[in-house]
C-alpha positions as CSV (number, residue, x, y, z in Angstrom):
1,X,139.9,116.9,-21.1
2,X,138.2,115.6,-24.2
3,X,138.4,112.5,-22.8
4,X,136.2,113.9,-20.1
5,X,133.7,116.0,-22.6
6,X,133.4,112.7,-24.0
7,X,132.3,110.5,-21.2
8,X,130.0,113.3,-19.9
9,X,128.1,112.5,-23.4
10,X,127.5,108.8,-22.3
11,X,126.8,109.5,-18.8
12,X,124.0,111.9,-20.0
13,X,122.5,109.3,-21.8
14,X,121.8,107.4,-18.4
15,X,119.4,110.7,-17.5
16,X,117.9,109.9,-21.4
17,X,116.9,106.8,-20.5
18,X,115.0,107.4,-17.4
19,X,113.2,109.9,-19.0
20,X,112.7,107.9,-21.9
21,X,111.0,105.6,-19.4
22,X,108.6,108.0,-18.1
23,X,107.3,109.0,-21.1
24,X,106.5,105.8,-22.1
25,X,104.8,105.2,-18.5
26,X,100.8,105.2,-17.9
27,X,100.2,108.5,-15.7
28,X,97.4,106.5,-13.4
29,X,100.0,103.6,-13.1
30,X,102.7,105.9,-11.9
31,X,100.7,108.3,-9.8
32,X,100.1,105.3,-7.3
33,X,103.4,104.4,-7.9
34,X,105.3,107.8,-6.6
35,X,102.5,108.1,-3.7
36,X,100.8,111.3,-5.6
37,X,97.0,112.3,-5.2
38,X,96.1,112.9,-8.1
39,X,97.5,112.3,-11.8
40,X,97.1,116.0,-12.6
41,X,100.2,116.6,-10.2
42,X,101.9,113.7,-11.1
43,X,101.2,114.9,-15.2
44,X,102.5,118.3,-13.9
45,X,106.0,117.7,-12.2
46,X,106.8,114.8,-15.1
47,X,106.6,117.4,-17.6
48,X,109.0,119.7,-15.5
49,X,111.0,116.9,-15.5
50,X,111.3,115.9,-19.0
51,X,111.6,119.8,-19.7
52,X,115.2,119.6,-17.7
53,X,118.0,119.6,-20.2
54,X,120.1,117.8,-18.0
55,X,121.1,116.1,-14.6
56,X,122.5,119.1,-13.3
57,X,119.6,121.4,-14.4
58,X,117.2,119.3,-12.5
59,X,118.8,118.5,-9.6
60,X,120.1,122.3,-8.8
61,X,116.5,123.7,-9.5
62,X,115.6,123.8,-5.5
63,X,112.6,121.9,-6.6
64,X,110.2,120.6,-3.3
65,X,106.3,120.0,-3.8
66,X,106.0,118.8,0.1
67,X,106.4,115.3,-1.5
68,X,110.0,115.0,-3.1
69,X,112.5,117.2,-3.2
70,X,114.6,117.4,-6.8
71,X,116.8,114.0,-5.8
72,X,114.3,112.8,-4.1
73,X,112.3,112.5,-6.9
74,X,114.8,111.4,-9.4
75,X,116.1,109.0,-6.8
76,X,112.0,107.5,-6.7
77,X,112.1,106.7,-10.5
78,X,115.2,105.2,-10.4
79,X,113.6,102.9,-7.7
80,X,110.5,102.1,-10.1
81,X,112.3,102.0,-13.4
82,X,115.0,99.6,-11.8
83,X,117.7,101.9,-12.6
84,X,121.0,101.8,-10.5
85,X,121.4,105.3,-8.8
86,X,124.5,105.0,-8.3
87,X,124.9,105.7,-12.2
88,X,123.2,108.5,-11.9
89,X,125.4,109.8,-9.2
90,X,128.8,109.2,-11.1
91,X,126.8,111.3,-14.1
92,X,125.9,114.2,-11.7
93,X,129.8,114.4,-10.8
94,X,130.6,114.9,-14.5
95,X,128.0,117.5,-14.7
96,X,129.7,119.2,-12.0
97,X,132.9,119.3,-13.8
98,X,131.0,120.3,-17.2
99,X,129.5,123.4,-15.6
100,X,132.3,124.2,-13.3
101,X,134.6,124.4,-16.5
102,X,131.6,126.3,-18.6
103,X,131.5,128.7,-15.8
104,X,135.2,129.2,-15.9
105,X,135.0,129.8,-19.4
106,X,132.5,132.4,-19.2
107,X,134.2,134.6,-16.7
108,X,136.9,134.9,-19.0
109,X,136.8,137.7,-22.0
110,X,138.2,139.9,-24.1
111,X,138.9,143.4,-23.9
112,X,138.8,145.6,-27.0
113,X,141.3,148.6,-26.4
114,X,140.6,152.0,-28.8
115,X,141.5,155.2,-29.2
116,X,138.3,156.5,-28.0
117,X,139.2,160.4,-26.1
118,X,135.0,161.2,-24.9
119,X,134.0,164.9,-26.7
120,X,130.6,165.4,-26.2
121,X,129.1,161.5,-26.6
122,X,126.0,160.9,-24.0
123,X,126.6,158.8,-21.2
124,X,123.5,157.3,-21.7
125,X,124.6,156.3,-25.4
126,X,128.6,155.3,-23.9
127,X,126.7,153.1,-21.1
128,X,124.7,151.4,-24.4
129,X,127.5,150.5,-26.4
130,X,130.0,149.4,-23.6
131,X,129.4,145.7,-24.1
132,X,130.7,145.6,-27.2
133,X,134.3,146.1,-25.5
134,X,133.6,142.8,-25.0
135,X,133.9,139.8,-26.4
136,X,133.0,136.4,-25.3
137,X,134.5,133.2,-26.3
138,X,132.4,130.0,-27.6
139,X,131.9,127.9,-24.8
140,X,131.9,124.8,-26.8
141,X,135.9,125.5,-29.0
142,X,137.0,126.7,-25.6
143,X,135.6,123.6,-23.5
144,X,138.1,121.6,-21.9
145,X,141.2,122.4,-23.7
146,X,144.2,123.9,-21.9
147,X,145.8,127.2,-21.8
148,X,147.7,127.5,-25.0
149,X,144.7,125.6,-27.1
150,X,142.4,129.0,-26.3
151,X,145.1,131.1,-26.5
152,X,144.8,129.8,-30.2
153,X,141.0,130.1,-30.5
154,X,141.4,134.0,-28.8
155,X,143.7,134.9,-31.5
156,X,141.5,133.5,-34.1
157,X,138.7,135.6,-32.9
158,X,140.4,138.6,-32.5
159,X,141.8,138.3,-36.1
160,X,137.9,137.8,-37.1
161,X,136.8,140.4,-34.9
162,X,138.9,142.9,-36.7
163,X,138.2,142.0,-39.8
164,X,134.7,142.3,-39.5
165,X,134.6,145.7,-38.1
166,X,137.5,146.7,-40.5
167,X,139.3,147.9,-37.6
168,X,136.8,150.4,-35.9
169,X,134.4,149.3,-32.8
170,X,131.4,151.9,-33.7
171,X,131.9,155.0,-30.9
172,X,135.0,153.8,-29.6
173,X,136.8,154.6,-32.7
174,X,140.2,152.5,-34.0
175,X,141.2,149.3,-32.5
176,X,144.6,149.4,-31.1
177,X,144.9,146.0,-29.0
178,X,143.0,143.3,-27.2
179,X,143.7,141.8,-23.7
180,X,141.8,138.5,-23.0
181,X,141.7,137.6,-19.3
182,X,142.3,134.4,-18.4
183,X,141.6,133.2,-14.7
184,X,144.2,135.3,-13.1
185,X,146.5,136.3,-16.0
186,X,146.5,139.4,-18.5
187,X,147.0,138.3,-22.3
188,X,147.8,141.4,-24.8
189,X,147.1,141.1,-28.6
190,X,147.8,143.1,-31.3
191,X,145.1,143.6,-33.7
192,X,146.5,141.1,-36.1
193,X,145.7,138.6,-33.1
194,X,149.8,137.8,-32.3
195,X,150.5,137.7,-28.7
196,X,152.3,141.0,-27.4
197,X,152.7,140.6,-23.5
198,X,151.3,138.6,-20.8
199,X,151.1,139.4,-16.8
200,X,150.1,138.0,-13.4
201,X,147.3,139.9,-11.7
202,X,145.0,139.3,-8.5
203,X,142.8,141.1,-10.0
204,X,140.7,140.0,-13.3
């Protein structure tokens, strides 16, 4: 899966180089060249273009200016800037993966479990402070690494987690456990982040 993190690095750097190419490309030249009107549009969509982070961000924006769609565009510099599309294409799939597995990481979370009994505490004030139940992990330690390497990097955060709030999660009072969800499986910590039970569920 590194291996993969890896290659989606070089494959990015095939986007680079297009849009290296464009900035370094006279507008008037390259308005004629992609069949615009004027050099004000063409000025226009280039800077939405260079302001795309990535393959994937571009090409999944539903872009269309009744000229070129998204791909249609990207496919029309290739053409000009003589760069193989097909390259571009075996980059896209890797920024599939990349965001599939992102996406997959951000669905999972933990669960801060307290001892918190409601007295008289607001709603308003409970519906406030209930995202901080929650704790995400960093996309980038998680990315690509299997099942027992984030089980490591959740019990490393719950161990920081506790430490920093000494052990009390504002409102919610003491910290008793953690339960990270993992795709479709239950993981239950003990505050001093050891793994204490693990279940199957259709449900997380």
């Amino acid at each position: 899966m590194e291996k993969m993190y890896r290659q989606r690095i070089i494959q990015m750097n095939i986007y680079r180089i297009v849009k290296k190419r464009v900035q370094s490309s006279n507008i008037e030249k390259l308005t004629k060249q992609l069949g615009y009107a004027s050099s004000h549009k063409t000025t226009q969509i280039i800077k939405s273009f260079l302001n795309s982070k990535d393959l994937y961000s571009w090409l999944h924006r539903g872009y269309y200016d009744l000229t070129y769609t998204s791909e249609e565009f990207l496919k029309k510099l290739c053409l000009i800037f003589d760069v193989d599309y097909s390259d571009i294409e075996n980059a896209l799939k890797k920024e599939e993966i990349y965001y599939q597995e992102v996406a997959r990481i951000q669905k999972n979370y933990i669960r801060v479990n307290t001892n918190f009994k409601r007295k008289n505490e607001p709603i308003f004030a409970l519906a406030c402070l209930e995202h901080t139940k929650n704790i995400r992990l960093e996309v980038k330690k998680a990315l690509f690494k299997d099942k027992s390497e984030v089980l490591e990097i959740v019990s490393e955060t719950i161990q920081k987690h506790y430490k920093e709030t000494n052990g009390r999660l504002n409102i919610w009072g003491v910290i008793v456990e953690y339960i990270y969800y993992h795709d479709n499986e239950i993981f239950i910590f003990g505050t001093d982040g050891k793994l204490i039970n693990t279940r199957i569920t259709n449900d997380c």
